[in-house]
C-alpha positions in Angstrom: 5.7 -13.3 16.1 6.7 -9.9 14.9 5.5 -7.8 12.4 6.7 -4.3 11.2 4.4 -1.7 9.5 5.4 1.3 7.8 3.6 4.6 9.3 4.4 8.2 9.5 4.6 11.0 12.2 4.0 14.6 12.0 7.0 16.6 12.2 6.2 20.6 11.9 5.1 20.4 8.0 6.3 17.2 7.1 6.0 13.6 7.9 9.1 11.4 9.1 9.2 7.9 8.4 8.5 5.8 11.6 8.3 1.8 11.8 5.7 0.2 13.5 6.8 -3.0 15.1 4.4 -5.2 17.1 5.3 -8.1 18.8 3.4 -10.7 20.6 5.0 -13.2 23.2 4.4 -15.7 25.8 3.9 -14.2 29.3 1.3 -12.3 31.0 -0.7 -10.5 29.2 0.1 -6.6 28.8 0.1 -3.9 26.5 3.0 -1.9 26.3 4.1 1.2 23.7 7.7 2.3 23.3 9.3 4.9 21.0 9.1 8.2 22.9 5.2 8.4 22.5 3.6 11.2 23.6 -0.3 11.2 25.5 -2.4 9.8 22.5 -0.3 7.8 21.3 0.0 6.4 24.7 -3.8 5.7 25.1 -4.0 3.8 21.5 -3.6 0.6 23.4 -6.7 1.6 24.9 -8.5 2.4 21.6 -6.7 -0.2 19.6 -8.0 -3.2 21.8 -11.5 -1.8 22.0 -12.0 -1.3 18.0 -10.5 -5.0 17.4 -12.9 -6.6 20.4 -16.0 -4.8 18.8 -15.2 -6.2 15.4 -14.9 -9.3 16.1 -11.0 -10.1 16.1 -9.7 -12.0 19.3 -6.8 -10.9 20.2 -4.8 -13.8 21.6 -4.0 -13.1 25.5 -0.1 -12.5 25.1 2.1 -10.0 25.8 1.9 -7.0 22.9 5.0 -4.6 22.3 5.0 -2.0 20.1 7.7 -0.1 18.9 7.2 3.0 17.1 10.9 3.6 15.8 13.3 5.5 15.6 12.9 6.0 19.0 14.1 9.5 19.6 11.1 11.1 17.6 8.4 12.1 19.6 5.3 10.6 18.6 1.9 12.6 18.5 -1.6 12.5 17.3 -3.5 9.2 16.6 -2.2 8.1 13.4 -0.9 5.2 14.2 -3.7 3.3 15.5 -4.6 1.9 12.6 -1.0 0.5 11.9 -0.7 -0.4 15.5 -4.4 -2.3 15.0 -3.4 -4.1 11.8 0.4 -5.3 13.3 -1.3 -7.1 15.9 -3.7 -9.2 13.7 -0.8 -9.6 11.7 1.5 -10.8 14.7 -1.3 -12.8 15.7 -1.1 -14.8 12.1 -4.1 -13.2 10.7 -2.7 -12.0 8.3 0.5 -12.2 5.9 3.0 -9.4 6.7 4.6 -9.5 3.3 1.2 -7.6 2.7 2.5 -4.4 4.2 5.5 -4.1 1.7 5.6 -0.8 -0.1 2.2 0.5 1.7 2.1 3.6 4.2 -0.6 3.1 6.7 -2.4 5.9 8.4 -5.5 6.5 10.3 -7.1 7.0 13.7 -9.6 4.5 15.0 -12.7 4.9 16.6 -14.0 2.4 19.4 -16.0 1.1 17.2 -13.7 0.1 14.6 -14.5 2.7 12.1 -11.5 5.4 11.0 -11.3 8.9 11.3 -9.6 11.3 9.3 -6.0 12.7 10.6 -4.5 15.9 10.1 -1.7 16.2 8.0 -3.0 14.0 5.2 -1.2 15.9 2.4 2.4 15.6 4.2 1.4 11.4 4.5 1.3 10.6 0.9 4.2 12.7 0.1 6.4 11.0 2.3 5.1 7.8 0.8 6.1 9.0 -2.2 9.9 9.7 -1.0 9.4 6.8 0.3 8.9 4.8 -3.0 5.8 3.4 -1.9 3.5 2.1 -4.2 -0.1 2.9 -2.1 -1.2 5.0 0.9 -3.9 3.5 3.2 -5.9 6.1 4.7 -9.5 7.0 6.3 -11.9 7.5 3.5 -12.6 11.3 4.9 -8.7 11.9 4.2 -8.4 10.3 0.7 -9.8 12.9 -1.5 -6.8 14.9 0.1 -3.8 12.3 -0.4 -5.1 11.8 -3.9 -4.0 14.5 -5.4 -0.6 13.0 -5.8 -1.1 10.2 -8.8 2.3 8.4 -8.2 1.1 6.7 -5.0 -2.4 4.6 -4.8 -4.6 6.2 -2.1 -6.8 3.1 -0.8 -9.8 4.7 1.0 -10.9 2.7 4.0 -13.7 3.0 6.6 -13.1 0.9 9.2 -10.8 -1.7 10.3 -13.0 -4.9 8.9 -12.4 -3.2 5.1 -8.6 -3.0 6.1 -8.6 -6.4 7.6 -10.4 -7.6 4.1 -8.2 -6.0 1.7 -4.7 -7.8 3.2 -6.4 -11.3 3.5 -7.8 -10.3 -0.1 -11.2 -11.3 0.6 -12.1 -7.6 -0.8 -9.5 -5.9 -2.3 -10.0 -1.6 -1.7 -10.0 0.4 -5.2 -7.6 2.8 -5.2 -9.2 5.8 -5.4 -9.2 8.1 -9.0 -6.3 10.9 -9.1 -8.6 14.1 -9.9 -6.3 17.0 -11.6 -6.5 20.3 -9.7 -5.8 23.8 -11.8 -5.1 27.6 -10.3 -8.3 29.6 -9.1 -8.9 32.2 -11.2 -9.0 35.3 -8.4 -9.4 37.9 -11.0 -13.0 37.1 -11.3 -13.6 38.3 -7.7 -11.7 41.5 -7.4 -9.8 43.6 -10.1 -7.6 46.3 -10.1 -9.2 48.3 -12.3 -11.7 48.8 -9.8 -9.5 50.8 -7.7 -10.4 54.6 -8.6 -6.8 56.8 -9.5 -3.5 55.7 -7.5 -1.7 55.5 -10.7 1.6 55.4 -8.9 0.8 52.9 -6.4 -0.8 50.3 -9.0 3.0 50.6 -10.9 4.5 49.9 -7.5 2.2 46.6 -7.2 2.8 45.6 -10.8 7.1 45.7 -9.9 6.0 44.0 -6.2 4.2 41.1 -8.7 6.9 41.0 -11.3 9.7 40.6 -8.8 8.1 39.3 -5.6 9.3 42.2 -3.5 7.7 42.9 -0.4 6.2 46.8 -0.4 4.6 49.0 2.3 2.0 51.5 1.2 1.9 55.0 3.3 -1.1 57.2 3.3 -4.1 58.2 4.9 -7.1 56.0 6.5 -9.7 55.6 2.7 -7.2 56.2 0.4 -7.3 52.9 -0.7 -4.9 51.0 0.6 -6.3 47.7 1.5 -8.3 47.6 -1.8 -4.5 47.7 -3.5 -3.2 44.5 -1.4 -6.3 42.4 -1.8 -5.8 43.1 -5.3 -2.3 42.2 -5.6 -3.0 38.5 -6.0 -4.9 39.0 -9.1 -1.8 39.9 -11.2 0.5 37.7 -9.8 1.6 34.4 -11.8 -0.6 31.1 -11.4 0.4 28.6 -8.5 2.4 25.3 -10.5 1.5 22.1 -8.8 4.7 21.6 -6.6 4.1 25.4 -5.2 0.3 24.2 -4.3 1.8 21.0 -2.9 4.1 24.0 -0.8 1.4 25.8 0.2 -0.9 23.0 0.8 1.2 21.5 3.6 0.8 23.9 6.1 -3.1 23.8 6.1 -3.0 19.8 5.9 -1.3 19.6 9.2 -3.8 22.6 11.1 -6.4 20.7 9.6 -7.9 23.7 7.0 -8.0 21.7 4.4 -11.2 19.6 3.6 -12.4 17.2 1.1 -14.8 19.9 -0.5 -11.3 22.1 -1.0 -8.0 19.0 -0.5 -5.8 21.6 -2.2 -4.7 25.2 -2.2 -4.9 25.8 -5.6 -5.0 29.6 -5.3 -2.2 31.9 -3.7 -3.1 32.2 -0.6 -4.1 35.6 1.2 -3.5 35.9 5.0 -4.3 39.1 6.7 -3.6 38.5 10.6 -5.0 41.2 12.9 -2.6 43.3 14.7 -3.6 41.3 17.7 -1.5 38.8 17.1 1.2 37.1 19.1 4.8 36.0 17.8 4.1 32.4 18.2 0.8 33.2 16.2 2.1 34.6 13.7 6.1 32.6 12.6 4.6 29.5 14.5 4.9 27.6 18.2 3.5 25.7 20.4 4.9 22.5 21.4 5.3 20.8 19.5 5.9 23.6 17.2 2.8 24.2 14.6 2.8 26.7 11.9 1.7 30.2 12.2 0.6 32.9 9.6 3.9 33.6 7.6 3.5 29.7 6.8 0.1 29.6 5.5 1.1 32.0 3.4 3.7 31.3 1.9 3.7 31.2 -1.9 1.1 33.8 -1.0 0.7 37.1 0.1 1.3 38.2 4.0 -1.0 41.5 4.2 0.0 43.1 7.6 -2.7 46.3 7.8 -1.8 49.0 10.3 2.0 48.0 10.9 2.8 50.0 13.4 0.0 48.8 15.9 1.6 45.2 15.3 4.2 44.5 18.7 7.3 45.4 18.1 8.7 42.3 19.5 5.9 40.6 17.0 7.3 42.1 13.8 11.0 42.0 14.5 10.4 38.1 14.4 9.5 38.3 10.4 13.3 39.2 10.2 14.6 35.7 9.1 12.4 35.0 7.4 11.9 37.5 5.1 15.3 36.7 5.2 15.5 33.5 4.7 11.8 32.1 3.1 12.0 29.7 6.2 11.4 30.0 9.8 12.9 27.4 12.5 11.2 27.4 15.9 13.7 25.8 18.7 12.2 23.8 21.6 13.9 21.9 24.5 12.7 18.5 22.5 14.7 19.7 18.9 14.2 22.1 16.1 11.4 22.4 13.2 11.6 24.6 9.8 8.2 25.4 8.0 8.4 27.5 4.7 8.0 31.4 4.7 8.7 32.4 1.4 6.1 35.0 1.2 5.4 38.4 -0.4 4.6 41.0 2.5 2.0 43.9 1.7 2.0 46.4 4.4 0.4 49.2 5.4 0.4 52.3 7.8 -0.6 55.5 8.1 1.3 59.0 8.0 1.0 59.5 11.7 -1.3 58.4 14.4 -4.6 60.5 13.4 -3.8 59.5 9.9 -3.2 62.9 7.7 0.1 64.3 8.3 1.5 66.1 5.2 -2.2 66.0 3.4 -4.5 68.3 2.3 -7.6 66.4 3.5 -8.1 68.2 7.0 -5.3 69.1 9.3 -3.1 66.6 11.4 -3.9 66.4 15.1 -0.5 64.8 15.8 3.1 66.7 17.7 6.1 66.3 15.9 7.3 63.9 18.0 4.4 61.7 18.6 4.3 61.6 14.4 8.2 60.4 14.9 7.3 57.9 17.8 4.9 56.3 15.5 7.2 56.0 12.7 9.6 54.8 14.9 7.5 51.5 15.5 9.0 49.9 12.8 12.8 49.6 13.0 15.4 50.6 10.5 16.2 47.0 9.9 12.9 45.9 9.2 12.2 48.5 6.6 15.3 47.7 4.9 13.4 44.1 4.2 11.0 45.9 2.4 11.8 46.7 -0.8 9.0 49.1 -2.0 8.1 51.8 0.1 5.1 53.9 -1.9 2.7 56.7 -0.9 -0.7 56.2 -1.6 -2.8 59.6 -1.2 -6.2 60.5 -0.9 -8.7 60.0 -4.1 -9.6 63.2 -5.5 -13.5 63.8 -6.3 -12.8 63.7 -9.3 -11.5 60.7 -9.8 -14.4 59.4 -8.1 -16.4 60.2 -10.0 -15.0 59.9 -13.6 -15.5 56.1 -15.4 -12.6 54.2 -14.9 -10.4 53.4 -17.8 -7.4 52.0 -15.8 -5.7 48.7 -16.8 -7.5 45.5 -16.0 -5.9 42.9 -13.8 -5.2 40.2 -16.4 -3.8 43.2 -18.5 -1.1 43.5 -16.4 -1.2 40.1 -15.3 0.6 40.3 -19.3 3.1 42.4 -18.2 4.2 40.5 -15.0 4.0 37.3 -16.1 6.3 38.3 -18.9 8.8 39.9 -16.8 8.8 36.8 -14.8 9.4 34.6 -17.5 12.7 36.6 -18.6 13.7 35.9 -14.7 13.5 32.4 -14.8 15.2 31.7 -17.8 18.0 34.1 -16.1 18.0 32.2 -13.2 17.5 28.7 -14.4 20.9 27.3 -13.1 20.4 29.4 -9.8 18.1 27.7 -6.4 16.1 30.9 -7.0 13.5 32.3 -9.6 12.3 35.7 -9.2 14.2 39.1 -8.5 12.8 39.5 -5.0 14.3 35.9 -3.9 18.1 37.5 -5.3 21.1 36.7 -2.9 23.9 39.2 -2.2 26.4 37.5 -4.8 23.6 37.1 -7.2 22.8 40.7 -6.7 26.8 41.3 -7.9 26.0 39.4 -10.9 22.9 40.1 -12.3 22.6 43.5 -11.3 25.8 45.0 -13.4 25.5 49.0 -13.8 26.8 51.3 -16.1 28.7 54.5 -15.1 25.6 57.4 -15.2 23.5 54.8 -13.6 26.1 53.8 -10.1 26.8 57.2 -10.2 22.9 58.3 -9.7 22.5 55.7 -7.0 25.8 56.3 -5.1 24.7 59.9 -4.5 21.3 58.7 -3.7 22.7 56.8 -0.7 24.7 59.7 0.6 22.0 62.2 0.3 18.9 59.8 2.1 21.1 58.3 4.4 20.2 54.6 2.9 21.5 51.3 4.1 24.0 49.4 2.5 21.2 46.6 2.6 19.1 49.4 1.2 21.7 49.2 -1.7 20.9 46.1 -2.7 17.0 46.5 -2.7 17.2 49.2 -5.1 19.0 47.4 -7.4 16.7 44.6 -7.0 14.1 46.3 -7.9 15.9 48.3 -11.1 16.5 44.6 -12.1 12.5 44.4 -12.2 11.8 47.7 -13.3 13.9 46.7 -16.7 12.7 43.1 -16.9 9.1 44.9 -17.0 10.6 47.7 -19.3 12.2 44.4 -21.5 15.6 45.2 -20.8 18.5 43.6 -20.7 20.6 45.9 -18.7 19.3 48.1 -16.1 18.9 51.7 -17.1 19.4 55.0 -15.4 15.9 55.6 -15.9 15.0 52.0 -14.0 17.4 53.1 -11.3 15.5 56.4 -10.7 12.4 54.8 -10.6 13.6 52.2 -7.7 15.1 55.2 -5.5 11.4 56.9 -5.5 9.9 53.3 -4.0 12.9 53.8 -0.7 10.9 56.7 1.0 10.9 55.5 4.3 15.1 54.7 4.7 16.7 56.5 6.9 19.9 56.0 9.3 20.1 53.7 12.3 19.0 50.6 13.5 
């Protein structure tokens, strides 16, 4: 008899469809799984039999062959044992396949017979939900996750004997209750009025926020620099559910998510040390897993210290600062995971960290200050659209009360500004300034005479890129969504040539 299942495999982020088919026949009895599965999918057999022997279900002694289709996916993890463990009962007429219509089934299983949770939950119930399928069977440790979604019934199952139950309806599983998630409030943590002075370099966070430009802040070691990025978060718009969903999936399949925290609800905050590898940080392995520009993307990509980062390692964030996607190539096919990030960088001056201040006097040649520049290409800088110098605190300032600008104040201000950019955009696959293609850039970034003419002589006189171009007017777009403009300014346009500091010629 044969019996086909509907289960799921994890393909970088995501989860492809994949039909479980089980077939018992007359002959010797064997075990056998096909489909291109990979090592623990392999040993299933092993853990499937086991698990239905200690629970009491005989299987009959025929020949078992399971397909796991289509069968050029690879096939990883243990997800399937569960699907695997049911299709036999049901091949063995235990069970009722029309049972199995419109139900994804996922879960590991232990000897036994009880079910252990599987990464990747999130990416499960929303391809049951592409899918069209009215419920999602899954290990009770995962369900809290997969519930989140409240157009597909998560039934929450401990071992295989509940399973077994609910499909000969001798106990039917409650699907479990839909519990509504809303943004983290960050700004109760951190604010930005808590930075001391750095006037300038709060305006240039407040433009990164408003247009989700990526910005590198230059200055020496305390001036306050990382205080800035870990406070950049706080006056950036809320996360909507479909962006937590985004985020979400990356940390489902590396198995960071938990049933205390199912969801991402804040934007997240990744700050990799400059340790890190290539494959650590835009993803590898094989097969290919996410790295760092993944988990945070909707989020905020703080890269302290730039130039001690690899070259080779951040010449790889080209696409997909690019692109707001990376794809990792292997021999056995290609995966894309989601990149669309905001990057906060920062360096200092020189290697001893105070060239061209008036803290204490730099240590560094000429040309070992130009070699450490030189770290960071021309190309890569051009991806940056804010470059700002953030100099040393005065005493002063240190020591006067703060009055700045509270986070949610110019949370205001941004979130304004972005809600002008949306409703510019709303025919357009993009929403913010930041995410602005070349021909958008052509069409929403008209200038007027006094205004080309001041950034055409800008160009010529620093030596800027003609990708350079097109970040400055970026920016001036963001500058007068802030200022509540509709047309960009001269003024806006000054104000985005002061945040290219670092541009120069060459690669």
């Amino acid at each position: 008899m044969l019996t086909t299942i509907t289960c799921g495999a994890l393909c970088g982020v995501s989860a492809e469809e994949v039909k479980v088919e089980v077939d018992l026949a007359l002959g010797l009895p064997a075990f056998s799984i096909v489909g291109l599965p990979e090592g623990a999918v392999r040993e299933s057999k092993v853990r499937v039999l086991a698990a239905l022997g200690n629970v009491g279900y005989a299987v009959p002694p025929r020949k078992i062959t399971v397909n796991l289709a289509p069968a050029d996916l690879k096939k990883s993890g243990a997800a399937f044992d569960l699907a695997i463990a049911l299709g036999v009962i049901a091949a063995a007429g235990m069970i009722e396949t029309a049972s199995f219509k419109q139900m994804l089934i996922i879960g590991e299983l232990g000897l036994d017979g009880s079910i252990r949770p599987v990464p990747g939950a999130l990416p499960y119930v929303l391809l049951a939900r592409a899918l069209g399928c009215q419920s999602l069977m899954i290990g009770e440790e995962n369900a809290r996750e997969a519930a989140v979604i409240g157009e597909v019934d998560v039934l929450p199952v401990a071992n295989l004997s509940e399973a077994v139950m609910h499909f000969t309806g001798e106990q039917l599983v409650t699907p479990l209750p839909v519990t509504p998630y809303l943004p983290e409030n960050v700004a109760n943590e951190v604010d930005l009025c808590e930075v001391k002075g750095q006037a300038h370099a709060k305006r240039a966070l407040e433009v990164a926020a408003a247009g989700a430009h990526n910005i590198l802040m230059i200055g020496p070691p305390g001036s306050g620099k990382t205080m800035l990025a870990r406070r950049l978060a706080t006056i950036m718009p809320p996360l909507e559910f479909e962006e937590m969903l985004e985020v979400s999936q990356a940390h489902s399949v590396l198995g960071l998510t938990s049933a205390a925290r199912p969801l991402i609800t804040a934007r997240p905050f990744r700050s990799p040390h400059h340790t890190v590898s290539d494959a650590g940080l835009v993803g590898g392995s094989n097969p290919p897993k996410p790295g760092e520009v993944s988990l945070a993307h909707n989020g905020i990509l703080f890269l302290d210290e730039l130039p001690e980062f690899r070259r080779n390692v951040l010449e790889v964030l080209r696409e997909p600062l690019e692109e707001g996607e990376i794809t990792i190539s292997r021999a056995s096919g290609r995966s894309t995971f989601p990149a669309s990030f905001n990057l906060v960088a920062s360096m200092n001056p020189c290697p001893c960290g105070y060239f061209g201040t008036d803290d204490r006097p730099c240590s560094c040649a000429p040309a070992g200050v130009e070699r450490y520049r030189g770290k960071i290409s021309g190309p890569l800088l051009d991806r940056i659209d804010i470059h700002v110098e953030v100099p040393s605190v005065r005493v002063k300032d240190l020591s006067v009360e703060s009055t700045a600008e509270s986070s949610n104040t110019v949370k205001e201000r941004v979130l304004n500004a972005r809600q002008r950019q949306v409703s510019r955009y709303k025919k357009e696959s993009f929403s913010a300034n930041g995410r602005m293609s070349l021909g958008a850039i052509n069409r929403f970034c008209k200038l007027e005479d006094p205004s080309r003419l001041l950034l055409e002589r800008a160009i010529e006189r620093l030596g800027l890129s003609a990708r350079a171009w097109s970040r400055i007017l970026k920016v001036s777009r963001t500058i007068a969504d802030l200022d509540n403009q509709p047309n960009i300014q001269t003024a806006h346009v000054a104000e985005a040539i002061g945040y290219r500091s670092l541009d120069r010629k060459g690669p």
